[in-house]
N, C-alpha and C positions, 0 to 999 in steps of 0.2 A: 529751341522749339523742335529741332530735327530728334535731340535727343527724345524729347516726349513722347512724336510719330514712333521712332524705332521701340520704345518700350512699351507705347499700346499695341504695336504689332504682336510682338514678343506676348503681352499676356492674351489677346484676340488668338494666337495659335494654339498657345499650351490651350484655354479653355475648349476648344472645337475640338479637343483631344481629348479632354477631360474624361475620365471614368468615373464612376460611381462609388468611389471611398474619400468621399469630400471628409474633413474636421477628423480624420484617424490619426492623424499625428500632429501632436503637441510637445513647445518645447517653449521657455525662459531664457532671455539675455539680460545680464546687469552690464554694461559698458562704463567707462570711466574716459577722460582726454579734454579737448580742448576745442572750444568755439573764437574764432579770430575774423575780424573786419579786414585784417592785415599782422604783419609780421610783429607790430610796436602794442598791439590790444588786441593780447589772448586772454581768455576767460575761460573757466573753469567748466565742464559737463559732464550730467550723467543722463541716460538711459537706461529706464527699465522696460522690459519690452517681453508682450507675448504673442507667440504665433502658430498658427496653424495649418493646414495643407487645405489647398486647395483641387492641386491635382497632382502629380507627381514632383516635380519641378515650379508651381508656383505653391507663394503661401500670402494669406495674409496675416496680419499684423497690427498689434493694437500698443502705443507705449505712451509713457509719462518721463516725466524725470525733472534736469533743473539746468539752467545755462545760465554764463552770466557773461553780457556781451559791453565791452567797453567802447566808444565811439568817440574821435575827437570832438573838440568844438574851437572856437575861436571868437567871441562876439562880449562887447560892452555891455553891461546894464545899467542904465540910469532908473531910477524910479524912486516913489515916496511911499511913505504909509502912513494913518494918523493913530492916534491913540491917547488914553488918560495918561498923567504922569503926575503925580503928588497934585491930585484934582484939578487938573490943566488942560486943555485940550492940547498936544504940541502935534506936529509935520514932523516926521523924520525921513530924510533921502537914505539912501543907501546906490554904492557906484560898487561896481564888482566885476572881475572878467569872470565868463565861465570859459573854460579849458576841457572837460570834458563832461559827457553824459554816461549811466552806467544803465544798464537794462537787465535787473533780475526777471527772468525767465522762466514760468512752469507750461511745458508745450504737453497738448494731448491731441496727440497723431495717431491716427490709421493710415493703413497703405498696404503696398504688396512688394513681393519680391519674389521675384526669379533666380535658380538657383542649379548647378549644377555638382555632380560627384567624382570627383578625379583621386582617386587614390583615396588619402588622406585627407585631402583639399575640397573644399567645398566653396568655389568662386559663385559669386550673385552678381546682381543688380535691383536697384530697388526704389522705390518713390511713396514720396510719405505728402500726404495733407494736413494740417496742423494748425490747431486755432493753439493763440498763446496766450495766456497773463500774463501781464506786463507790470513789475514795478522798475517805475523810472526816478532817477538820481542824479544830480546835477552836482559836478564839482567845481565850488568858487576857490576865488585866491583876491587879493589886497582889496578888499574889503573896505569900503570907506562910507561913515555913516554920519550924519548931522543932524541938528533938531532945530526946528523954527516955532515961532510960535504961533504966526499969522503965516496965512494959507498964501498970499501977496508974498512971503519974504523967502517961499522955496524958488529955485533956479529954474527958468522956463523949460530947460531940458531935462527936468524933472518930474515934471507935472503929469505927467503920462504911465498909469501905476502898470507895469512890466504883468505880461503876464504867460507864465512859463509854455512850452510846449512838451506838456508828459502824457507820454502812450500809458495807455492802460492794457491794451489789448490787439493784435495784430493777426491776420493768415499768414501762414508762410505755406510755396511748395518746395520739397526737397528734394532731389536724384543723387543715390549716392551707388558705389561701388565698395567691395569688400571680399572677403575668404574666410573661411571658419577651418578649423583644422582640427582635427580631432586627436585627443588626446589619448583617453582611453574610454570606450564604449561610447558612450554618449555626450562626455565631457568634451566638450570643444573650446577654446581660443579663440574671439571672435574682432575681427582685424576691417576697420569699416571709415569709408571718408564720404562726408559728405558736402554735396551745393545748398547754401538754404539760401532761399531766395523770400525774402519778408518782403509785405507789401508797405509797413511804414518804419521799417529801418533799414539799415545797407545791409546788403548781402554778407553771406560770412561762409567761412569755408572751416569746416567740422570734422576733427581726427578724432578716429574714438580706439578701444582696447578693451576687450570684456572675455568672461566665458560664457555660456549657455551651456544648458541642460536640459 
């Protein structure tokens, strides 16, 4: 939370500073790296991202892209299903651990960032708001299924039909730091970690690499 105070501070100045050549510079970031709950489940991201000047030193920022976040799990499923079978009515159980859940991810975030010029080096700061799409994926292992005929002859700790818990959709906020380095004119190197902090999955910690132009 103290971080959040210090970077509305940070944009509350630069804006009371502001001059009069708002949206005059524009530039693209494509990022590439990794999104992680921890050390054991990293996943794959990218960032495409475009931004704009707000005032000297802030800008905002509008991006897309794709994440894909793995999360342990650890829990039993007992549960049944009915269905026809060679014109029958039968019960089939199914027993199964899940182990893990996967969370493909398309995030569409805006936000701002702060940003200074030191030589070559261009250190920030930056915080993004983010609605996401959520497809969720559940990984089973030993699997165990049976078929009854009468609804009486499934296992009392079966009877109860399981029913998944899959996000569709989620907020997350972000605060991340970073440097852009320029290469030659305009091409830059863009060097970025982020916090994201999701409201209905764990938090996860976001190393990216890209250029902009």
């Amino acid at each position: 939370m103290k971080k959040i105070f210090l970077f509305s501070f940070v944009i509350f100045i630069s804006l009371s500073q502001a001059q009069t050549n708002l949206f005059t510079d524009f530039d693209f970031v494509v990022l590439g790296g990794i999104n992680s709950i921890n050390a054991k489940n990293i996943g794959p991201s990218l960032i495409i991202e475009a931004r704009t000047n707000l005032t000297q030193n802030l800008f905002l920022k509008a991006s897309t892209g794709f994440s894909k976040i793995y999360k342990e799990e650890n829990y039993l499923v007992k549960t049944y299903s009915e269905r026809e079978f060679l014109e029958e009515r039968r019960f089939f159980t199914s027993e199964y651990d899940v182990k893990e859940k996967t969370f493909d991810i398309i995030p569409f975030s805006v936000g701002l960032q702060y940003s200074l010029k030191i030589n070559r080096f261009s250190p920030y700061i930056l915080s993004d708001f983010t609605y996401n799409d959520i497809e969720t994926k559940i990984i089973q292992s030993n699997n165990i299924s049976r078929s009854y005929s009468n609804y009486e002859d499934v296992p009392v700790d079966f009877r109860v039909k399981h029913k998944e818990n899959f996000i569709y959709n989620s907020l997350s906020i972000s605060l991340g730091v970073g440097t852009k380095y320029t290469l030659i004119n305009d091409l830059c190197l863009d060097f970025r970690y982020f916090y994201n902090h999701y409201f209905q999955i764990k938090d996860t910690h976001q190393f990216m690499v890209g250029l902009s132009l």
